[in-house]
C-alpha positions in Angstrom: -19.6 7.0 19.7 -17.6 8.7 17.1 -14.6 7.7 14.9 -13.4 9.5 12.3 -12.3 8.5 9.1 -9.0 10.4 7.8 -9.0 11.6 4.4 -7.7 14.0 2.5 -8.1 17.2 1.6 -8.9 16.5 -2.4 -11.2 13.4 -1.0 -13.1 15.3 1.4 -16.0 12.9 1.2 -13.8 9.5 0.5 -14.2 7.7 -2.2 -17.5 5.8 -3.4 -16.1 2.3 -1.8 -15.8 3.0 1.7 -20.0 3.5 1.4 -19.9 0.0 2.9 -18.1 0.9 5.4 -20.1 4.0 6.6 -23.3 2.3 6.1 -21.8 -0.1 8.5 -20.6 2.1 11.1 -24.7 4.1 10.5 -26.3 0.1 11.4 -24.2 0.4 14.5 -25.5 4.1 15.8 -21.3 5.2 15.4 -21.3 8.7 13.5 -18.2 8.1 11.4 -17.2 11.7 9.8 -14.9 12.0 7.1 -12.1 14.2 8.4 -9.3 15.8 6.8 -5.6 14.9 8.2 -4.1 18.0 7.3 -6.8 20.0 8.7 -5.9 22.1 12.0 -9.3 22.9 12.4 -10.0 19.3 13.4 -10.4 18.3 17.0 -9.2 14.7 17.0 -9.2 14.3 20.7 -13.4 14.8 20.1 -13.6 11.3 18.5 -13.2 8.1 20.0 -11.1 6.6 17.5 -9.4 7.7 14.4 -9.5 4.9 11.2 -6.9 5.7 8.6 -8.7 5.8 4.9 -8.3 8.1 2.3 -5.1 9.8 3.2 -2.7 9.7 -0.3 -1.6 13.0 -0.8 1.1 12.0 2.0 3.6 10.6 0.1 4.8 13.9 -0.9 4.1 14.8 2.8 5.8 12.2 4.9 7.6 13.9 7.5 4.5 16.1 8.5 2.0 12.8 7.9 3.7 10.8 10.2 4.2 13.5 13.2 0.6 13.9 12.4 -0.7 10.0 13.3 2.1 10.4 16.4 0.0 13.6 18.0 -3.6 11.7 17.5 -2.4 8.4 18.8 -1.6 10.9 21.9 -5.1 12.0 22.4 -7.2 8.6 21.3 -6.5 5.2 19.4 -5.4 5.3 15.7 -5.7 2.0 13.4 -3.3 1.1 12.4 -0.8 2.8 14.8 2.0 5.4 14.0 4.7 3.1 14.7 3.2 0.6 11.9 2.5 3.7 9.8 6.3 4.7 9.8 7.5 1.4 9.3 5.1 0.7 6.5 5.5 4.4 4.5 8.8 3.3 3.3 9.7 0.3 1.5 12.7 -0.8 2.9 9.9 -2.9 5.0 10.2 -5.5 2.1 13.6 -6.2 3.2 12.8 -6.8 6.4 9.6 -8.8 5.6 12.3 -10.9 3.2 14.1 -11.9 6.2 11.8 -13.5 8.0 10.8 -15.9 5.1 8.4 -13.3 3.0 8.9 -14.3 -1.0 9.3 -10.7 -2.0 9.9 -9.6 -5.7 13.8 -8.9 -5.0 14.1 -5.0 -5.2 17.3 -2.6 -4.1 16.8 0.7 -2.2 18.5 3.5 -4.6 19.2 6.0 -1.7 18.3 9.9 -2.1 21.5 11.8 -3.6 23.5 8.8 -3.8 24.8 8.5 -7.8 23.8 4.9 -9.0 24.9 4.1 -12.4 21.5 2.1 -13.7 22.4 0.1 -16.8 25.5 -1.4 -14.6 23.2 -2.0 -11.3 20.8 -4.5 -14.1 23.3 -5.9 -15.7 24.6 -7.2 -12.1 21.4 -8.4 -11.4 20.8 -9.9 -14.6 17.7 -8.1 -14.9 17.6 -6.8 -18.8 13.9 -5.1 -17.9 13.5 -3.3 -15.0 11.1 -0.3 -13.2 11.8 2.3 -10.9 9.3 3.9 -8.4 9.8 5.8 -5.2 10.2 4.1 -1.7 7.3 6.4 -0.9 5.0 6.2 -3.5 1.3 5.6 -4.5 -0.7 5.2 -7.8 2.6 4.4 -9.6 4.0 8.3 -9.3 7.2 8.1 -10.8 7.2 5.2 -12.0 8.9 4.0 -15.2 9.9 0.5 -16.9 13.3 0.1 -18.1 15.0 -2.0 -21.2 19.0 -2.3 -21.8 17.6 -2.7 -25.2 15.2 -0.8 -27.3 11.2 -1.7 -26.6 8.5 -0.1 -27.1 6.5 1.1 -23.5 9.9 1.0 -21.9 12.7 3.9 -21.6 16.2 3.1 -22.8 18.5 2.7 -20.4 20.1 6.4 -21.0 16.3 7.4 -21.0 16.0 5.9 -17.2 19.5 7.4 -16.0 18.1 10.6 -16.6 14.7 10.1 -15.0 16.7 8.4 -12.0 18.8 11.3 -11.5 16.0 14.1 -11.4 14.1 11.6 -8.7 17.2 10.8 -6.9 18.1 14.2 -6.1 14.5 14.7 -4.2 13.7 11.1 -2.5 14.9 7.3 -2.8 14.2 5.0 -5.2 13.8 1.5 -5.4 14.7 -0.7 -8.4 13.0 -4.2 -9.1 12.7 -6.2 -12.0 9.9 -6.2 -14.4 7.9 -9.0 -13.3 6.5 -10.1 -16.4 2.9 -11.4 -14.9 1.8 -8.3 -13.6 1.6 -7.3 -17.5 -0.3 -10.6 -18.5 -2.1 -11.2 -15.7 -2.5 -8.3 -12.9 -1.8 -8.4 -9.2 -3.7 -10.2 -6.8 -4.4 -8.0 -3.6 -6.1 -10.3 -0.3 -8.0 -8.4 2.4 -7.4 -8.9 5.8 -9.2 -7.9 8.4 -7.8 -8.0 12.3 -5.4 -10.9 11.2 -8.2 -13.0 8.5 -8.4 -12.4 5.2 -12.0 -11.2 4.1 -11.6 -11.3 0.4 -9.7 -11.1 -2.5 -9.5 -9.4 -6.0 -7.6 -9.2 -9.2 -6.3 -5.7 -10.8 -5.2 -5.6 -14.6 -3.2 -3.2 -16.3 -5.6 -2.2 -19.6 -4.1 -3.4 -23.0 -0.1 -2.6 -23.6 0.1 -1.1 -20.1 1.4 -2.9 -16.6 0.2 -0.3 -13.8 -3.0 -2.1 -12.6 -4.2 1.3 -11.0 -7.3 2.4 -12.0 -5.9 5.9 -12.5 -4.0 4.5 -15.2 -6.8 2.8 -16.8 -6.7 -0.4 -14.3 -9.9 -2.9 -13.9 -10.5 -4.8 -10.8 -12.6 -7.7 -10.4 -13.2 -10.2 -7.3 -11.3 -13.4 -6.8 -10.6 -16.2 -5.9 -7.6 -16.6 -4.1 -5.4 -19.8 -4.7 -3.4 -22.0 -1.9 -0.3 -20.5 -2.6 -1.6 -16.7 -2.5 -3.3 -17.4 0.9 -0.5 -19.0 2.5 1.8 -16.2 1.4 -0.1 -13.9 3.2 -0.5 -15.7 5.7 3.4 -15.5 5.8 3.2 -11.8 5.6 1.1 -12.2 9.0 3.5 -14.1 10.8 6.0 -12.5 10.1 4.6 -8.6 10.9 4.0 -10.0 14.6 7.0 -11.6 14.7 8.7 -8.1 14.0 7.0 -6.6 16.9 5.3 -3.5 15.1 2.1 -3.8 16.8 0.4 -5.6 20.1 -2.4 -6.9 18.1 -3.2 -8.6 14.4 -3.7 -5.1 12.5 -7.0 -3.8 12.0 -6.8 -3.5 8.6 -3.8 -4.9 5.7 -4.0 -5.6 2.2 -1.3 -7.9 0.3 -0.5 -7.2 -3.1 1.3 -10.4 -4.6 1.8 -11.2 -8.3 3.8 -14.0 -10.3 7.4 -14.4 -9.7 9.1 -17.3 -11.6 6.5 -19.5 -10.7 4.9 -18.8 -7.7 3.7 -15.9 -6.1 5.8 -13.0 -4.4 4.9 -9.7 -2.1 5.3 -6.4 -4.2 3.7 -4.3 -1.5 2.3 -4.9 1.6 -0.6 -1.7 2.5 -1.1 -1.3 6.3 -1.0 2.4 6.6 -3.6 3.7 4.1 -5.3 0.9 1.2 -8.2 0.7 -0.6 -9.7 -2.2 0.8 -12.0 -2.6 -2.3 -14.8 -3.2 0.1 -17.9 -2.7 -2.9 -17.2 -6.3 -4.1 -17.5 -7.5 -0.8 -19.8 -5.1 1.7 -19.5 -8.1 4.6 -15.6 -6.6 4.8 -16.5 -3.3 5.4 -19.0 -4.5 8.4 -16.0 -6.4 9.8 -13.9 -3.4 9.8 -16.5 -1.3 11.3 -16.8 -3.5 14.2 -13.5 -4.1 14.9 -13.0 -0.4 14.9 -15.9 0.5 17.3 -14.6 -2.8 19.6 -11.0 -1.1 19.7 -12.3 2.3 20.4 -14.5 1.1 23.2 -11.3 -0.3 24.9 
């Protein structure tokens, strides 16, 4: 058996935590290949299953990422499918996770080209501190805090106009307030694997920052997740098959919560491509493995 595992063309080789994963899919005999989406070289119809890793340069590449995953669904099962893909890659998702019961951190879609005067759109939803990012987004690109008044690490409200403007004319934008938790105390991101939840693990922003990524100076560090966090996923999960997206419990998900007056709030479900943070937790990546191989097998 073969599956491939999609990358990108700046990770040919992944990244140093999916070696649980391969070593997995190596104890079951499966050769599992990195293999580069945007490659035409690549034969996808030789594998017998393609599972989605590594594949961030996309968000700059939607359109073509996304007719991509729709002509190798065509020639052999993809996890997670292109229909979960597309609805995922954008984050109007939230919204419709929101309706079904998900405790969301509230956000509005700024649409591409559409003018949006900023400072009026917080004070009308109270929110004094803000941040922008892109609906398609990853590893906070474009991402910026916000203050009506003057604070250090955040850009003044004329200051976010203008950023707004330049990233308005080329994609949307959502705005959100600045949940003050993920500053103090980090997101907390559970695993799931084919509808369970695995593990869990903490990421914090380094000293006077908020963006948890590690490419921003981020830590991560395994955890324990509470009553609340667990059933708010398990929220999440209801209400994804409840939506219709998929036939199955998806083979792979990770929900990224943190503190929102009180209790804890989705700021990103990651169904189409997330680190799964599988070196604190190797069992995981065996899980994964077999429920790919069991899913390519059908």
């Amino acid at each position: 058996m073969r599956i491939a595992l999609a990358t990108s063309a700046n990770l040919p080789d992944l990244i140093p935590d999916e070696t649980p994963l391969r070593e997995a899919f190596a104890q079951l005999g499966v050769e599992a290949p990195p293999a580069v989406w945007s490659d035409p070289g690549v034969d996808w119809a030789s594998f017998d299953a393609v599972l989605i890793r590594t594949t961030w340069d996309y968000t700059t590449r939607l359109a073509e990422f996304l007719a991509w995953a729709e002509r190798v669904e065509a020639v052999t099962p993809l996890l997670n499918p292109a229909r979960v893909l597309r609805w995922n890659t954008h984050k109007r998702y939230l919204h419709d996770l929101a309706s079904l019961g998900v405790r969301t951190l509230p956000m509005d879609i700024l649409p591409r080209g559409t003018p949006i005067d900023l400072a009026r759109a917080m004070r009308e939803r109270g929110w004094g501190r803000a941040v922008l990012k892109p609906a398609v987004g990853a590893t906070a690109r474009r991402q910026e805090r916000v203050s009506l008044g003057s604070e250090p690490g955040f850009l003044s409200a004329g200051a976010g106009q203008r950023h707004l403007d330049a990233a308005l004319a080329d994609e949307d934008m959502l705005l959100q307030p600045f949940a003050e938790s993920v500053a103090s105390e980090g997101e907390v991101s559970l695993m799931v694997v084919d509808g369970e939840c695995t593990h869990a693990v903490r990421k914090r922003a380094k000293p006077g920052d908020y963006r948890v990524q590690t490419d921003w100076g981020g830590t991560v560090e395994r955890a324990v997740a509470t009553e609340g966090e667990i059933a708010e996923t398990e929220r999440v999960l209801v209400a994804i098959a409840a939506l219709g997206i998929a036939a199955e419990p998806l083979a792979y998900a990770r929900v990224d919560l943190v503190g929102w007056q009180g209790e804890p709030a989705l700021i990103e479900l990651e169904v189409a491509e997330p680190q799964m943070f599988l070196l604190p937790c190797p069992d995981a990546g065996a899980r994964l493995a077999e429920v790919a191989v069991r899913r390519a097998r059908r």
